[in-house]
C-alpha positions in Angstrom: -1.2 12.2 25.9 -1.6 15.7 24.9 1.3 15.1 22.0 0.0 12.3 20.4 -4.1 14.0 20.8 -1.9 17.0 18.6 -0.6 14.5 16.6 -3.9 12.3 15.4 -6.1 15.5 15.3 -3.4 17.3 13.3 -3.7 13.9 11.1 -7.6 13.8 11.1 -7.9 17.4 10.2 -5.9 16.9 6.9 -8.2 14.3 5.7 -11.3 16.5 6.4 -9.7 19.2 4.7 -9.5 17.0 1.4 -13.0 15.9 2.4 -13.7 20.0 2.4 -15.9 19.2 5.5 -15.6 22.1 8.5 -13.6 20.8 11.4 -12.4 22.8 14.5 -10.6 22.0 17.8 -12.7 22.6 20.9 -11.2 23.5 24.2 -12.6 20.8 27.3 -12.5 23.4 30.2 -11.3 21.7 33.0 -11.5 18.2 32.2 -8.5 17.4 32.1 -8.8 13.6 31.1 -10.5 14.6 27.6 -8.2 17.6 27.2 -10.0 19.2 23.8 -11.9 16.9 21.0 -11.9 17.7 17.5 -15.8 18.6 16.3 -16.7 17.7 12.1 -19.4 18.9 10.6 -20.8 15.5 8.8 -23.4 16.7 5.9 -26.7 14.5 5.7 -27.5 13.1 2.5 -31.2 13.7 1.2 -32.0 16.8 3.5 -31.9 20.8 3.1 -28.0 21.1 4.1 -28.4 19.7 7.3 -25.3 18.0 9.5 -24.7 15.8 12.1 -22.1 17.0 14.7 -19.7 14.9 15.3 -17.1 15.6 18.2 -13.9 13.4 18.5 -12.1 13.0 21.4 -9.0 11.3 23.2 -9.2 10.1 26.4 -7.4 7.7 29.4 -9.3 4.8 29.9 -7.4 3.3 32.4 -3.8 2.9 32.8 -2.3 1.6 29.9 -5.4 2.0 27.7 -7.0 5.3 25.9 -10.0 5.5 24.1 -10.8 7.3 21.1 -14.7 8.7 21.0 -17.0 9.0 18.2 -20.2 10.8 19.0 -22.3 12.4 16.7 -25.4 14.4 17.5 -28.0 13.4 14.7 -30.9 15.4 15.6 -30.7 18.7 18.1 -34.5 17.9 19.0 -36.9 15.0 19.2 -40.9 16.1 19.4 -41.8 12.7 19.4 -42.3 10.0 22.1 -39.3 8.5 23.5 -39.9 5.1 24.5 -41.1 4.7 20.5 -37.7 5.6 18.8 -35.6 4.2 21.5 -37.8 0.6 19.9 -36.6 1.9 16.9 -33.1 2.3 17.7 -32.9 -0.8 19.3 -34.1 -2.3 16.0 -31.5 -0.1 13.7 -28.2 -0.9 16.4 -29.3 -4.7 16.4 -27.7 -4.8 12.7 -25.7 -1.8 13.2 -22.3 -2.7 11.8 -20.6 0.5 13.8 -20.6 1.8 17.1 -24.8 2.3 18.0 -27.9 5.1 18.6 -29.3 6.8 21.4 -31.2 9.1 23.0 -29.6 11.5 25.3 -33.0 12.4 27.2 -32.3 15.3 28.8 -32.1 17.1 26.0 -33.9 14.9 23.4 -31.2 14.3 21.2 -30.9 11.1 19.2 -26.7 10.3 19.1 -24.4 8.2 17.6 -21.4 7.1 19.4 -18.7 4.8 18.4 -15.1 4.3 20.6 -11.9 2.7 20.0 -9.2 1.1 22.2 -5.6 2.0 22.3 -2.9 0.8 24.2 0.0 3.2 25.3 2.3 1.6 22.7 -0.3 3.1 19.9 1.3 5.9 17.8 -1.1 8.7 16.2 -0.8 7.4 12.3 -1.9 4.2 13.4 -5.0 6.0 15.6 -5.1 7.7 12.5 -5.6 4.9 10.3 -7.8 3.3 12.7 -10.1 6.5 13.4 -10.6 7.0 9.4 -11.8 3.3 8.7 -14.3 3.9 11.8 -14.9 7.5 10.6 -15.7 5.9 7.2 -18.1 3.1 8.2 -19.5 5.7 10.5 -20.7 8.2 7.3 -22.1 4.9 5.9 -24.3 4.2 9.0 -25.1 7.9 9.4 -26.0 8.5 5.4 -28.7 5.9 5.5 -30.0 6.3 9.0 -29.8 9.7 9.8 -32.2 11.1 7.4 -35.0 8.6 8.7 -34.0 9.3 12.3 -34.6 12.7 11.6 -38.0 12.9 10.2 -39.2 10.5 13.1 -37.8 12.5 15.6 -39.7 15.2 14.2 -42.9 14.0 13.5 -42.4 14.2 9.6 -42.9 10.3 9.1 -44.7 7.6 11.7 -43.4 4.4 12.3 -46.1 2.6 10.4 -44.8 4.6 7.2 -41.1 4.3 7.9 -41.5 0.3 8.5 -44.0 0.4 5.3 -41.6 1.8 3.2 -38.4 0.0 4.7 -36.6 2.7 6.0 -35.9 0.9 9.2 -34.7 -2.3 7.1 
């Protein structure tokens, strides 16, 4: 597994070099079924040079199967109540056409996370090819959603306003 991780990230790293977006490899300790994800710095349209984080990773499903992670952190802190944008997200993943947002409560983060299956047979350009069209539709979903995601989480904009203006349409 750990050649064909080298392989895709090796793949996926080229891309977001011509995308001149800031990409590293991080280490996964001692997890050894993850073995190191691949972390992108996604810029946010319509804010001060803010990004979402968005850390890919390889993993073993189960035998004969892998799965390729997508999670994106879109905002480090949410001061507002909980129950309220989880109804929002709700709302937003009900016509979400990739992967779907969360909160991650412990630490009040809102997230995106998307995953693909692989079987063994799978060779890294085709993970490649597969993890760039969901990597693609993934920056569509985040450019529209994350700026209003973000100024809810924050208090910047109420619901009332957001739904008024159709930011949550």
């Amino acid at each position: 597994m750990e050649d064909i991780r080298d392989e895709l990230f090796s793949r996926l790293e080229q891309v977001f070099d011509e995308l001149s977006m800031e990409h590293k490899r991080i280490d996964a300790g001692d997890d050894p079924e993850i073995g190191g994800m691949l972390m992108v710095l996604v810029p946010v349209p319509d804010t001060d040079g803010q990004y979402v984080i968005m850390e890919i990773a390889l993993a073993k499903l189960c035998e004969g199967m892998n799965f390729l992670q997508l999670y994106s952190t879109v905002t480090m802190e949410c001061d507002q109540d909980q129950e309220m944008l989880l109804q929002v997200l709700n709302r937003i993943n009900f016509y979400c056409p990739a992967g779907s947002f969360g909160i991650f409560s412990e630490k009040g983060q809102i997230y995106h996370k998307s995953t693909l299956i692989f079987d063994d047979e799978t060779d890294a350009e085709r993970m490649a090819d597969d993890a760039l069209l969901a990597f693609h539709a993934i920056l569509i979903v985040l450019d529209v959603r994350a700026p209003v995601l973000e100024k809810l989480a924050l208090g910047l904009i109420d619901l009332e306003t957001a739904t008024r203006q159709g930011l949550l349409d």
